[in-house]
N, CA, C and O atoms as a GROMACS GRO file, in nm:
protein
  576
    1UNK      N    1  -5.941   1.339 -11.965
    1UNK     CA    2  -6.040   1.383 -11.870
    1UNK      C    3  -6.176   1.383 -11.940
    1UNK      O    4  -6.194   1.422 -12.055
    2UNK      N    5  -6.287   1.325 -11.844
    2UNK     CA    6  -6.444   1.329 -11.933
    2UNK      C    7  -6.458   1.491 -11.960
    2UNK      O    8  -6.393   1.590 -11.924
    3UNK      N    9  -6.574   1.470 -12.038
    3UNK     CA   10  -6.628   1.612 -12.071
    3UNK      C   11  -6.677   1.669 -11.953
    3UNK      O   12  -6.660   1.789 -11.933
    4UNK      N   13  -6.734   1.603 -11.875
    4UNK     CA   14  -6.798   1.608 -11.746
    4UNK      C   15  -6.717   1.667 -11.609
    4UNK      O   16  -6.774   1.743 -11.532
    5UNK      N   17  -6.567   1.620 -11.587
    5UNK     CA   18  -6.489   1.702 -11.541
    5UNK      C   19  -6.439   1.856 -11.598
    5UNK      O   20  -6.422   1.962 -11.539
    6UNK      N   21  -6.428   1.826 -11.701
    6UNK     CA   22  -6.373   1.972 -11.808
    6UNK      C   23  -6.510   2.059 -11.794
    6UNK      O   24  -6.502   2.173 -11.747
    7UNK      N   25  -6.588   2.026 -11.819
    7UNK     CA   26  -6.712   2.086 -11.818
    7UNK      C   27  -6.679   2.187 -11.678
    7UNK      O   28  -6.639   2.303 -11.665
    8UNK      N   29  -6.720   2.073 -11.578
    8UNK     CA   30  -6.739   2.156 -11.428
    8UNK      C   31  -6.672   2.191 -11.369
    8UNK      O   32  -6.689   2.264 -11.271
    9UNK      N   33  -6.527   2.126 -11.432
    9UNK     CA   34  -6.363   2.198 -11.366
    9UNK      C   35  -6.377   2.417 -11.429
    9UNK      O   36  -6.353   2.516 -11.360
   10UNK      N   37  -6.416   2.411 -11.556
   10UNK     CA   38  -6.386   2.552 -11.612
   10UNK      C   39  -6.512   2.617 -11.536
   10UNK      O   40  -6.534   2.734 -11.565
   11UNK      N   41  -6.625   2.536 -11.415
   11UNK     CA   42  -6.728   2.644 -11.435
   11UNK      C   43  -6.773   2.655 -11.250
   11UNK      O   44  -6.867   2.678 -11.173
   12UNK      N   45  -6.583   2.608 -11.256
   12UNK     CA   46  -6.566   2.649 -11.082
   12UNK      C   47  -6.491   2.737 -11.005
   12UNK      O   48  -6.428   2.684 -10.913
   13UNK      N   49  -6.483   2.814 -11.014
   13UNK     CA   50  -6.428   2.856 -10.844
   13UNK      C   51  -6.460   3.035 -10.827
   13UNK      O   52  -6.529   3.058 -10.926
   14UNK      N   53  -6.447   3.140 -10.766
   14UNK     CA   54  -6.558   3.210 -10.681
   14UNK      C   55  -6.495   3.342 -10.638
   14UNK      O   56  -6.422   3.346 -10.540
   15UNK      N   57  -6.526   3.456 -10.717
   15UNK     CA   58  -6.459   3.607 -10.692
   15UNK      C   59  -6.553   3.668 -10.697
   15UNK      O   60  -6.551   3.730 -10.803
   16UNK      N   61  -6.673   3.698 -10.620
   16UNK     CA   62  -6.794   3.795 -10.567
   16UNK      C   63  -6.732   3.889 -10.581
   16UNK      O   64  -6.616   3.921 -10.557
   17UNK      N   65  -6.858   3.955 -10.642
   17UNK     CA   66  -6.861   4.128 -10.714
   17UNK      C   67  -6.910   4.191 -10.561
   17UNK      O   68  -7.031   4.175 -10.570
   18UNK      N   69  -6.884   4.253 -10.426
   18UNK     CA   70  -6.979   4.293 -10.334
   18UNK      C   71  -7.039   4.392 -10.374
   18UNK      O   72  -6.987   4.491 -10.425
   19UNK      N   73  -7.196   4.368 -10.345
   19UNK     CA   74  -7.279   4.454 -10.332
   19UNK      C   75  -7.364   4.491 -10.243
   19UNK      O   76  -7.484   4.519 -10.245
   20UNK      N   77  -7.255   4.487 -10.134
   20UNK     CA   78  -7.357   4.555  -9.990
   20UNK      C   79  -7.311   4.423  -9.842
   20UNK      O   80  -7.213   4.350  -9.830
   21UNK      N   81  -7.392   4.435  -9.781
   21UNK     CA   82  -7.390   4.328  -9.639
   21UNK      C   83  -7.385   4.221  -9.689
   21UNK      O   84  -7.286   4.147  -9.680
   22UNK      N   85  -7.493   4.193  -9.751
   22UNK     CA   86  -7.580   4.086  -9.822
   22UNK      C   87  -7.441   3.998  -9.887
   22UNK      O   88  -7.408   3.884  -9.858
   23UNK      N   89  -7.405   4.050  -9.939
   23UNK     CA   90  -7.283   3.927 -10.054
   23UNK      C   91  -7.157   3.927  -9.960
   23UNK      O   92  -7.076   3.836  -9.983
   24UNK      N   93  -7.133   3.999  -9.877
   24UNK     CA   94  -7.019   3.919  -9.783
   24UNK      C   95  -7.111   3.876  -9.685
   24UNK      O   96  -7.090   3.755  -9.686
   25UNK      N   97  -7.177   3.891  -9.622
   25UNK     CA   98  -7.208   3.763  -9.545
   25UNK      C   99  -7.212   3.594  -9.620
   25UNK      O  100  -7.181   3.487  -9.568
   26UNK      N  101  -7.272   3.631  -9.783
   26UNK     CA  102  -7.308   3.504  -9.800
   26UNK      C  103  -7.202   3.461  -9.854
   26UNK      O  104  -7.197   3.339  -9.871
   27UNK      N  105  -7.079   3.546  -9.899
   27UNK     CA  106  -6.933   3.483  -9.919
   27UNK      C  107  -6.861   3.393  -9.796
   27UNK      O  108  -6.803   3.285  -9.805
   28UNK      N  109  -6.889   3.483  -9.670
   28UNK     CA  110  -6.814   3.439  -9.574
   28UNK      C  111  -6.916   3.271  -9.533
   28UNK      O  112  -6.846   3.183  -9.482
   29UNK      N  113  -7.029   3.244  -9.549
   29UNK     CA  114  -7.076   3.118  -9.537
   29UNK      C  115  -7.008   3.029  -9.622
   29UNK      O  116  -6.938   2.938  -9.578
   30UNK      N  117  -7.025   3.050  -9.731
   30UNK     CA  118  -6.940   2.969  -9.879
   30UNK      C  119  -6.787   2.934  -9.843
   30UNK      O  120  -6.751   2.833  -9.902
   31UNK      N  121  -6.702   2.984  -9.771
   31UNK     CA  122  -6.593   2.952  -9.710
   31UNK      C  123  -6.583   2.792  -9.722
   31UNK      O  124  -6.689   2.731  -9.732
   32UNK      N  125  -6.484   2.733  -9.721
   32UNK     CA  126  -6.484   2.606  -9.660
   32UNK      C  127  -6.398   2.518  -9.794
   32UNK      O  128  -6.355   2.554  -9.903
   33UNK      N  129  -6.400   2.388  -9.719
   33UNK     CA  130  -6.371   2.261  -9.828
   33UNK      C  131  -6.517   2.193  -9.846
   33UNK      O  132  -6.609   2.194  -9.764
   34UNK      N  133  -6.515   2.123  -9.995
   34UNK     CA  134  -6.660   2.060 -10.025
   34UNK      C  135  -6.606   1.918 -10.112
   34UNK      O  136  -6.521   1.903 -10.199
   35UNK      N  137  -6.703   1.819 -10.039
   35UNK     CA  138  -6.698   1.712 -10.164
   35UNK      C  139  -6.818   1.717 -10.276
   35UNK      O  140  -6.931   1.763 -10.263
   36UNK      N  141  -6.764   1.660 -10.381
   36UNK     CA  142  -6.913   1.629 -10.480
   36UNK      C  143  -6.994   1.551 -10.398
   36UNK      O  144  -6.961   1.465 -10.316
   37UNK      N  145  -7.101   1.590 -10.430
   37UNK     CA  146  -7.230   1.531 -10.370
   37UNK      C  147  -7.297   1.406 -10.532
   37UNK      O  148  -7.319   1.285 -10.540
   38UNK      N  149  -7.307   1.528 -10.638
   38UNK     CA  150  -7.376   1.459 -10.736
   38UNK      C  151  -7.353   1.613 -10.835
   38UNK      O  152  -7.323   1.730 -10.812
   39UNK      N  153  -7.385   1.534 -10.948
   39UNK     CA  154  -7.322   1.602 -11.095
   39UNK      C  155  -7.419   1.582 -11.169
   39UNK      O  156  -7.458   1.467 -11.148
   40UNK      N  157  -7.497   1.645 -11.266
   40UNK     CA  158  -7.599   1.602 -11.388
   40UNK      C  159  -7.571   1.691 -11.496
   40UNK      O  160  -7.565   1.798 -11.436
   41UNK      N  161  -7.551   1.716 -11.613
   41UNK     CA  162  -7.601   1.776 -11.749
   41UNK      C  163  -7.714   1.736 -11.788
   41UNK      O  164  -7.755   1.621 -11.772
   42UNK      N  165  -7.793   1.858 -11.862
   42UNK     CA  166  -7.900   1.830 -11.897
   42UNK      C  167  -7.995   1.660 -11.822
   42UNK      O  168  -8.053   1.559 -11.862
   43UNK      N  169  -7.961   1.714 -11.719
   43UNK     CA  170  -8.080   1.604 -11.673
   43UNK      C  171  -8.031   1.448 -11.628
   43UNK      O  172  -8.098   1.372 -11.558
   44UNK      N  173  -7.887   1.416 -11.690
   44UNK     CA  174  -7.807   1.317 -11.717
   44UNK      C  175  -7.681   1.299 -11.611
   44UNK      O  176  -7.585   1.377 -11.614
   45UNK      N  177  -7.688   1.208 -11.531
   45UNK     CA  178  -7.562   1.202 -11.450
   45UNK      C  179  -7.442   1.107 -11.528
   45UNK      O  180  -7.461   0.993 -11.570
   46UNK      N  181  -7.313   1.185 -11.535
   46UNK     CA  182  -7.200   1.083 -11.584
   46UNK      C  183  -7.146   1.001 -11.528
   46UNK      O  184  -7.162   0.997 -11.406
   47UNK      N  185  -7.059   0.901 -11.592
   47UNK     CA  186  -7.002   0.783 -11.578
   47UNK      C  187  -6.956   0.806 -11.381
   47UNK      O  188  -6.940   0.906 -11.310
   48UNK      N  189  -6.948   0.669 -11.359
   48UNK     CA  190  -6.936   0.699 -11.206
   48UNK      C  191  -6.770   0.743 -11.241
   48UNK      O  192  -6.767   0.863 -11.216
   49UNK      N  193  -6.664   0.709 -11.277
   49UNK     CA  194  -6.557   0.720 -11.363
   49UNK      C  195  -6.537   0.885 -11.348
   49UNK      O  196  -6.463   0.925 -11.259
   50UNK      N  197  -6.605   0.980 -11.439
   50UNK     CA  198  -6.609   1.108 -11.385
   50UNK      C  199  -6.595   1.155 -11.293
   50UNK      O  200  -6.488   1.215 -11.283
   51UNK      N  201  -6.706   1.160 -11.147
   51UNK     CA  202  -6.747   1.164 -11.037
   51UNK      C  203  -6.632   1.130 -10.996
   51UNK      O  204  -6.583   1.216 -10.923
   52UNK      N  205  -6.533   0.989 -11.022
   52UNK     CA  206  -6.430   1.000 -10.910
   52UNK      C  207  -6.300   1.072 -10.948
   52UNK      O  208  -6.207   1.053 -10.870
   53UNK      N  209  -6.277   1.148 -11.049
   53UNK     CA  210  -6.190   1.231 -11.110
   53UNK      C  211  -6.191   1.380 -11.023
   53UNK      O  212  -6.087   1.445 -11.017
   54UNK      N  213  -6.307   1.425 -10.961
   54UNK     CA  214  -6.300   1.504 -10.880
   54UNK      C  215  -6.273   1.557 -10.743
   54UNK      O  216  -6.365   1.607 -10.679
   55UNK      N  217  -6.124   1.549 -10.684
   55UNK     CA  218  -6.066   1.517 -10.565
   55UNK      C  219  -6.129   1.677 -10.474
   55UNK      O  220  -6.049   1.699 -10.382
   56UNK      N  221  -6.203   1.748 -10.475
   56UNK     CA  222  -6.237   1.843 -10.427
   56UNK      C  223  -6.271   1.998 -10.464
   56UNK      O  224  -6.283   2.035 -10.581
   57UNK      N  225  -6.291   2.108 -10.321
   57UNK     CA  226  -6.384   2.178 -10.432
   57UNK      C  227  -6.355   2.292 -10.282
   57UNK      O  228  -6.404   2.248 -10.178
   58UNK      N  229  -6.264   2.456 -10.268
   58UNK     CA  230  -6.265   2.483 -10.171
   58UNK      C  231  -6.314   2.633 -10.213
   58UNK      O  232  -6.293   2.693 -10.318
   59UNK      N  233  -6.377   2.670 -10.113
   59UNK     CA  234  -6.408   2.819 -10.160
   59UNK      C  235  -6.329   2.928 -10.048
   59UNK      O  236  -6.327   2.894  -9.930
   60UNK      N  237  -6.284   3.023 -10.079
   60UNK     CA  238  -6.189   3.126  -9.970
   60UNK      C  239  -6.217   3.197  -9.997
   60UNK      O  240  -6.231   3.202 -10.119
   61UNK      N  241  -6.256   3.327  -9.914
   61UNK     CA  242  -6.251   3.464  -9.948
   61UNK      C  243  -6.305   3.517 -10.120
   61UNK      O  244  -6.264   3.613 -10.185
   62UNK      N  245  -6.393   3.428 -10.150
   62UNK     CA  246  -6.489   3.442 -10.257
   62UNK      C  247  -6.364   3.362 -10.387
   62UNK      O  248  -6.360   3.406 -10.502
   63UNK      N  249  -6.321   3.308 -10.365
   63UNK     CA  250  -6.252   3.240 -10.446
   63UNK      C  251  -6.294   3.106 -10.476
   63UNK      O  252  -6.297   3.035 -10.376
   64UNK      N  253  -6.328   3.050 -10.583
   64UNK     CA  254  -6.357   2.895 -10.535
   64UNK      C  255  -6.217   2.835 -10.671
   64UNK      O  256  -6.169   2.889 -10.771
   65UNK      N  257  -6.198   2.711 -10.605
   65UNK     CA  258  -6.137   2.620 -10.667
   65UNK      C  259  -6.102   2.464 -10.675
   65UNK      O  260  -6.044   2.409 -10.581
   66UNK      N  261  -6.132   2.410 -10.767
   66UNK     CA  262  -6.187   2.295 -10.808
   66UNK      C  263  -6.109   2.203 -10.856
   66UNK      O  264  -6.094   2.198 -10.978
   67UNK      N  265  -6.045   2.112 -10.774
   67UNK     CA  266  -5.949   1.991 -10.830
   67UNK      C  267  -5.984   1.860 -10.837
   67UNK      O  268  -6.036   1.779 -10.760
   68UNK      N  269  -5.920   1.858 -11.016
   68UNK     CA  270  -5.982   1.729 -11.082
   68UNK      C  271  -5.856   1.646 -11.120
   68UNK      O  272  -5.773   1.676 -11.205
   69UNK      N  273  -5.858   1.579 -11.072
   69UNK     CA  274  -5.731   1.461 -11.101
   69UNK      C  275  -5.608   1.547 -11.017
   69UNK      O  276  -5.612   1.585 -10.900
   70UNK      N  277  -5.484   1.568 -11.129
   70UNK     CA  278  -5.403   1.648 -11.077
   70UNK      C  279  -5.426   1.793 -11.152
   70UNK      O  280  -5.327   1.841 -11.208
   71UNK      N  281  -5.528   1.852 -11.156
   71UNK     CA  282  -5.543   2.001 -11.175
   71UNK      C  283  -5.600   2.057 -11.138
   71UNK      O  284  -5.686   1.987 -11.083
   72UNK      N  285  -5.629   2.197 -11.117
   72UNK     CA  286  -5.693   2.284 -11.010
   72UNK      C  287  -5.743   2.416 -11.133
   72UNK      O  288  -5.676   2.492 -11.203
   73UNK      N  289  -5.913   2.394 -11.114
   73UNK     CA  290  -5.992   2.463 -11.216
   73UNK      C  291  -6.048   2.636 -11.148
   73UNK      O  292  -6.149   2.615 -11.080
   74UNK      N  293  -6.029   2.713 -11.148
   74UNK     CA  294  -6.088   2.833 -11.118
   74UNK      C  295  -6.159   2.934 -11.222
   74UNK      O  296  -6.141   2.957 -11.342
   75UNK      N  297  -6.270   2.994 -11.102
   75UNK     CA  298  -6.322   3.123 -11.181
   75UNK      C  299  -6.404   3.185 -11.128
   75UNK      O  300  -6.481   3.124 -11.055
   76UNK      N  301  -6.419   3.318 -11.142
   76UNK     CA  302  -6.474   3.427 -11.018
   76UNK      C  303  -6.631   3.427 -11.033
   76UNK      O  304  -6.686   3.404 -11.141
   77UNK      N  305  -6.698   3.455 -10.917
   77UNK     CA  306  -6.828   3.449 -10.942
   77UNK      C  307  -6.877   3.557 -10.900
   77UNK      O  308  -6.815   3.612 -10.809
   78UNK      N  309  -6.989   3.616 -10.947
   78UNK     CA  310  -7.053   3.709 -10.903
   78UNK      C  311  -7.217   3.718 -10.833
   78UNK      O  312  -7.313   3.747 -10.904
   79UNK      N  313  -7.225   3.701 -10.743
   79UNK     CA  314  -7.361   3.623 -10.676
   79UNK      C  315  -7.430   3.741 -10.624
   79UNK      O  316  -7.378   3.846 -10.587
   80UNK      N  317  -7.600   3.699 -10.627
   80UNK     CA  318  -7.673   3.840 -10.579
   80UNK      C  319  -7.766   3.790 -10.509
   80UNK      O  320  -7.876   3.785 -10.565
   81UNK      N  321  -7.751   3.717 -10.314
   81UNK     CA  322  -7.839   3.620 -10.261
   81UNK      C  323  -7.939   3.710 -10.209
   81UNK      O  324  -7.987   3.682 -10.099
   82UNK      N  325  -7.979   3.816 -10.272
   82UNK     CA  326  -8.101   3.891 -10.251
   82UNK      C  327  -8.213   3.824 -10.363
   82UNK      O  328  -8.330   3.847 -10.333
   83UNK      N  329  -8.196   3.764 -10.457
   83UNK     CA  330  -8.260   3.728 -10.541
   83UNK      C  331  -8.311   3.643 -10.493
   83UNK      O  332  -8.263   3.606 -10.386
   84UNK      N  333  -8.487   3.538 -10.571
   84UNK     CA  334  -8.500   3.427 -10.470
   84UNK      C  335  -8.520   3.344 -10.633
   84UNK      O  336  -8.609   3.393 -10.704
   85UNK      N  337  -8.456   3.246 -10.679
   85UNK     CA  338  -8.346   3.191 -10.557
   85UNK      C  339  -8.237   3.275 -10.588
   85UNK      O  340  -8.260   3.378 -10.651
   86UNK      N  341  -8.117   3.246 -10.551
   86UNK     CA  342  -8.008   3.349 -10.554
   86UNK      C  343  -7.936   3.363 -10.666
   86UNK      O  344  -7.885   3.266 -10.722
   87UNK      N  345  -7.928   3.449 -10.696
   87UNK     CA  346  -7.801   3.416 -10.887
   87UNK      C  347  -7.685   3.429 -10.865
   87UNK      O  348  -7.656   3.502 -10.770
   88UNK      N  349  -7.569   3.359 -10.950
   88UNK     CA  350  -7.438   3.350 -10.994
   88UNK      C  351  -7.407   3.405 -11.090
   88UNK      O  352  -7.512   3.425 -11.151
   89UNK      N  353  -7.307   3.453 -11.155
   89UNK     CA  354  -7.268   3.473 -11.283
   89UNK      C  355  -7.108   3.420 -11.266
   89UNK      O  356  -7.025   3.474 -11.193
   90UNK      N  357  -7.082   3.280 -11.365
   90UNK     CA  358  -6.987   3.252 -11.266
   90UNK      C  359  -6.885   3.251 -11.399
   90UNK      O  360  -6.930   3.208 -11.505
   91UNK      N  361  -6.730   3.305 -11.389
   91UNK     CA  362  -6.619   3.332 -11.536
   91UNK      C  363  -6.514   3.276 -11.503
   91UNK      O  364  -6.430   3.328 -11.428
   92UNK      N  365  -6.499   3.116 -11.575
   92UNK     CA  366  -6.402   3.063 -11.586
   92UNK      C  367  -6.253   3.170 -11.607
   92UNK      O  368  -6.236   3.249 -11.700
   93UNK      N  369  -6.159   3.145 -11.494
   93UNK     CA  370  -6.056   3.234 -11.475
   93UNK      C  371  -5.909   3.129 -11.568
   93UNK      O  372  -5.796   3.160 -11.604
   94UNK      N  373  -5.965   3.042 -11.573
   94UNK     CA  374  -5.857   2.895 -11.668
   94UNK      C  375  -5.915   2.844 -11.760
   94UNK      O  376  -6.024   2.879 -11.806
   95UNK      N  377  -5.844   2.752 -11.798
   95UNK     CA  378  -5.887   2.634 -11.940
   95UNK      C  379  -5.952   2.726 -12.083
   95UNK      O  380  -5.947   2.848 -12.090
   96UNK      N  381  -5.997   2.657 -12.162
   96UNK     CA  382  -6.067   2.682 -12.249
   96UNK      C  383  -6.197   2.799 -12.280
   96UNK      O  384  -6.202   2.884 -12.369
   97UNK      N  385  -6.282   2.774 -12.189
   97UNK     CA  386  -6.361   2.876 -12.152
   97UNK      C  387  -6.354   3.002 -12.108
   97UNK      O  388  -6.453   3.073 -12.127
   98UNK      N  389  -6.243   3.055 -12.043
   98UNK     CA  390  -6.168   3.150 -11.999
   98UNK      C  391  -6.239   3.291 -12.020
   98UNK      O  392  -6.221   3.334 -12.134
   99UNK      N  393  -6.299   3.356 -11.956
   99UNK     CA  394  -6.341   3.462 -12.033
   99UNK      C  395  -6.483   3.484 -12.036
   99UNK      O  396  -6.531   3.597 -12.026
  100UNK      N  397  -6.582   3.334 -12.056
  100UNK     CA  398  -6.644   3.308 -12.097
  100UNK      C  399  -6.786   3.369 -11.936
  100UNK      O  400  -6.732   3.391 -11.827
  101UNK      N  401  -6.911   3.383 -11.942
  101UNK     CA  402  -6.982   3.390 -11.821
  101UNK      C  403  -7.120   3.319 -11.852
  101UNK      O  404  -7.205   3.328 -11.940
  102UNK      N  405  -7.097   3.221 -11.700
  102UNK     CA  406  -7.186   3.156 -11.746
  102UNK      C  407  -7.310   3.158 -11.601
  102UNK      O  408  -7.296   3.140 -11.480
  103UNK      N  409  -7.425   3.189 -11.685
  103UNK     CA  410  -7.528   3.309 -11.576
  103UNK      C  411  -7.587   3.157 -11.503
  103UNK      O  412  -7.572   3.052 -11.565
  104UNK      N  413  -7.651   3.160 -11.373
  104UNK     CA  414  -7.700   3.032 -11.287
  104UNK      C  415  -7.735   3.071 -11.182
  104UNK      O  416  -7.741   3.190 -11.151
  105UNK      N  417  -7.767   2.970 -11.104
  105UNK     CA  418  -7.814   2.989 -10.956
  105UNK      C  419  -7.773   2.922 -10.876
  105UNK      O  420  -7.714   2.815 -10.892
  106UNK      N  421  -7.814   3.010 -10.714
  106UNK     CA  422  -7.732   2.873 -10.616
  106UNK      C  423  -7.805   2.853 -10.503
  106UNK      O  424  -7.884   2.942 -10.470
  107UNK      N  425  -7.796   2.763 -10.443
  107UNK     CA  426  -7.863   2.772 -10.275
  107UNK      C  427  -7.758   2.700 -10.194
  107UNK      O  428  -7.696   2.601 -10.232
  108UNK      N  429  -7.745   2.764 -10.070
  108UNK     CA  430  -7.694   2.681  -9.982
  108UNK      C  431  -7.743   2.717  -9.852
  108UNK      O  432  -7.756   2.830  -9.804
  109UNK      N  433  -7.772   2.586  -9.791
  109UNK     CA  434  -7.859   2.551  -9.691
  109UNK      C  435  -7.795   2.370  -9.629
  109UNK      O  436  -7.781   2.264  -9.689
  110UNK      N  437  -7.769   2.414  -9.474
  110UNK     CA  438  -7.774   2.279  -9.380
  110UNK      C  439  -7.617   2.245  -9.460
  110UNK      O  440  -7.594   2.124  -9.457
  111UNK      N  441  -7.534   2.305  -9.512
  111UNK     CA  442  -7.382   2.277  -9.566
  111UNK      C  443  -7.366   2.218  -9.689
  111UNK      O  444  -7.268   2.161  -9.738
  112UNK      N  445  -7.510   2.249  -9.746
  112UNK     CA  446  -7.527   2.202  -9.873
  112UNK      C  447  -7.524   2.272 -10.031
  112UNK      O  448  -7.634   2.282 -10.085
  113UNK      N  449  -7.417   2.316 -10.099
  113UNK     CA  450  -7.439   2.383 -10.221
  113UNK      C  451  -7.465   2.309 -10.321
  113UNK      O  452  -7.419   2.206 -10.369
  114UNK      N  453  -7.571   2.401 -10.351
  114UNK     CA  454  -7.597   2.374 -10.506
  114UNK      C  455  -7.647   2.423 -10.607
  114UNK      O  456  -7.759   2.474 -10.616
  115UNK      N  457  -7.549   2.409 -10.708
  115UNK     CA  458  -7.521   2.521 -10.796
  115UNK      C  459  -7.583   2.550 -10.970
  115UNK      O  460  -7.492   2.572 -11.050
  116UNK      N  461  -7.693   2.550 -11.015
  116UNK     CA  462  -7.770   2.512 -11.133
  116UNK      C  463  -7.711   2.660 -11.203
  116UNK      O  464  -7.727   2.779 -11.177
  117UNK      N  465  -7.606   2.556 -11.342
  117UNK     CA  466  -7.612   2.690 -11.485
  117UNK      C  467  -7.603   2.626 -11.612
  117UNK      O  468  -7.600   2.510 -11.654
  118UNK      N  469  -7.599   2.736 -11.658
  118UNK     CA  470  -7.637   2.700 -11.834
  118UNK      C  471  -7.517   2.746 -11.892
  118UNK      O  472  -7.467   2.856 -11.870
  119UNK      N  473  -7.460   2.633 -11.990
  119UNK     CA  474  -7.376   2.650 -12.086
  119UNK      C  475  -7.383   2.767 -12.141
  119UNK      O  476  -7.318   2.866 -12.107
  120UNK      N  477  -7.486   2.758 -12.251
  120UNK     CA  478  -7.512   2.876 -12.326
  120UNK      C  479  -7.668   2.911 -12.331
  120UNK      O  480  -7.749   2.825 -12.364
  121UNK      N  481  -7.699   3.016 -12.305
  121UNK     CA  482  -7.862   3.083 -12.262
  121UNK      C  483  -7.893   3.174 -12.174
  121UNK      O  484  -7.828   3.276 -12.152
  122UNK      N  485  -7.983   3.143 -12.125
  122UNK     CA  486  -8.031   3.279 -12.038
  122UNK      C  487  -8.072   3.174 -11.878
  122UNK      O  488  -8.108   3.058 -11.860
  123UNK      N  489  -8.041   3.297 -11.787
  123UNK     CA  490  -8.015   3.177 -11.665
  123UNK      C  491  -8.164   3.144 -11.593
  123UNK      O  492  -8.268   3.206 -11.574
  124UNK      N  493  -8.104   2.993 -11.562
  124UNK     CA  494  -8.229   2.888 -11.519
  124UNK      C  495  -8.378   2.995 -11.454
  124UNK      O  496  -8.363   3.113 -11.425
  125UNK      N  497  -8.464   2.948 -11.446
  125UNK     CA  498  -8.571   2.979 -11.381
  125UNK      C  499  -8.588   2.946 -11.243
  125UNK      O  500  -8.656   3.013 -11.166
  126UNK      N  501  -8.514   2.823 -11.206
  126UNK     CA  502  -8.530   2.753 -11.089
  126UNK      C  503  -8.411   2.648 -11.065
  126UNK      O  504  -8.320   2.625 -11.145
  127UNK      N  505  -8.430   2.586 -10.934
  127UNK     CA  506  -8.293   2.537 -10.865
  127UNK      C  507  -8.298   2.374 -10.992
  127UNK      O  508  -8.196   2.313 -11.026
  128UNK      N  509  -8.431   2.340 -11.035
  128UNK     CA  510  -8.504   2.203 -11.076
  128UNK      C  511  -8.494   2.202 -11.223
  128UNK      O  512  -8.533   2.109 -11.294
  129UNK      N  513  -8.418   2.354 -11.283
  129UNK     CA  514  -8.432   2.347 -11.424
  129UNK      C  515  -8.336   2.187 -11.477
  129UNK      O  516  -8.266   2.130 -11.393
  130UNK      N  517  -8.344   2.141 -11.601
  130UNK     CA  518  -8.289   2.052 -11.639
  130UNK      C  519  -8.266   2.043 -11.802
  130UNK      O  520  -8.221   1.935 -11.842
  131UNK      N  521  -8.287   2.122 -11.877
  131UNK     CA  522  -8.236   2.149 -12.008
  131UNK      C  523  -8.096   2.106 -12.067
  131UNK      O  524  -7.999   2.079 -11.996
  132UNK      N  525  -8.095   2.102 -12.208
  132UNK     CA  526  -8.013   2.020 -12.228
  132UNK      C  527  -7.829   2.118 -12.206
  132UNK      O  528  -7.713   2.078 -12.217
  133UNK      N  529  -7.881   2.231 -12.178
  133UNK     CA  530  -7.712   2.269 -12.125
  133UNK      C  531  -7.710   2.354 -12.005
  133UNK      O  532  -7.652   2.461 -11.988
  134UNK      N  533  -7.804   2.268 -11.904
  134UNK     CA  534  -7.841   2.318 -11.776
  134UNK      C  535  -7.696   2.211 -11.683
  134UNK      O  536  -7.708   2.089 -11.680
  135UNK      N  537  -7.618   2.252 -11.641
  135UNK     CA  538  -7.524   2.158 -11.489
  135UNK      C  539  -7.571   2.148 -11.362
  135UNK      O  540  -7.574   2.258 -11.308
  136UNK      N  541  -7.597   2.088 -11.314
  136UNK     CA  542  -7.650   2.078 -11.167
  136UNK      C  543  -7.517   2.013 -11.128
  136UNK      O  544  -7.460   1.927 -11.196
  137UNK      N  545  -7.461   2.074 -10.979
  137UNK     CA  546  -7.357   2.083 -10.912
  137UNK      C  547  -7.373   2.052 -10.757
  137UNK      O  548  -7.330   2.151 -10.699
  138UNK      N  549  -7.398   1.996 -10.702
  138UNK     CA  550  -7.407   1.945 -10.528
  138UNK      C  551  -7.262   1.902 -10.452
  138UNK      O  552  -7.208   1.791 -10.453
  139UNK      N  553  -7.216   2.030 -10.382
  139UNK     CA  554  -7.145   2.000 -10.314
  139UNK      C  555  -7.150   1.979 -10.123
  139UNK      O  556  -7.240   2.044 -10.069
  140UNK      N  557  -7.079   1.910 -10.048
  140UNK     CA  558  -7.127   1.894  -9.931
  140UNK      C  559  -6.974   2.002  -9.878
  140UNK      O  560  -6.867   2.018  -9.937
  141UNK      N  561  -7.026   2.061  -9.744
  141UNK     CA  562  -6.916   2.108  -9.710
  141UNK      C  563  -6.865   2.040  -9.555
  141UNK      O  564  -6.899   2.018  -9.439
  142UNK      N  565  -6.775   2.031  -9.640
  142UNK     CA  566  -6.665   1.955  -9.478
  142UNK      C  567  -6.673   2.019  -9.361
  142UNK      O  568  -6.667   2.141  -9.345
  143UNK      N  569  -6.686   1.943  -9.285
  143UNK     CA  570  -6.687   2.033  -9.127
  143UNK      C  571  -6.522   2.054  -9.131
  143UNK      O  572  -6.450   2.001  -9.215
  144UNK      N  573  -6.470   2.154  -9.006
  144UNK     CA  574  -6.323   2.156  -8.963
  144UNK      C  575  -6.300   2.089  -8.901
  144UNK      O  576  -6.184   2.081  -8.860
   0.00000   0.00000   0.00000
């Protein structure tokens, strides 16, 4: 598997901390199935090869989970869409990283997520950051 799947397989799927109206409403939007839209590290999109290693991406009841080839990547997030733009703190619940929290941001708008974090640092400034261990994540969400 690229680094590029492993990467974004450990730094997916979605267990909101609630803190008020505000984070279940914006859990219950996040619901759904999503395809990749588009993928970048630091600024850099991978092999198209990558991109098709990623068979989907579903979020439930603040759960998200992320299947790449034949495996299924999770990890809980903690989101605060009072913020502008909104923050994540999102903890690989599998693989390697396990444990690990990795602080970011998200927007979703018109069925569109997208999800900007940092490997290791302090989280992005903006949806446009691009540093060299910044992920940008675009998923589309499936209608029913």
């Amino acid at each position: 598997m690229t680094r590029y799947a492993v990467a974004a397989g450990l730094f997916f799927a979605v267990v909101a901390v609630a803190s008020g109206d505000d984070v279940e409403k914006a859990l219950k939007e996040l619901n759904g199935s999503y395809s990749l839209k588009s993928l970048s590290k630091g600024g850099q999109s991978p092999p198209e090869a990558a991109i098709k290693e990623f068979k989907g991406m579903t979020i439930k009841d603040g759960v998200m989970t992320l299947q790449i080839k034949d495996k299924e990547e999770a990890a809980t997030l903690k989101i605060d869409p009072t913020k502008k733009p909104a923050h994540l703190d999102l903890s690989p619940t599998t693989g390697p990283e396990k444990g690990k929290t990795f602080p970011g941001l998200y927007s979703f708008e018109k069925g569109e997520l997208t999800i900007v974090l940092v490997e290791d640092g302090e989280r992005p400034k903006d949806l446009k950051a691009d540093g060299k261990d910044v992920m940008t994540l675009v998923f589309t969400k499936k209608e029913r």
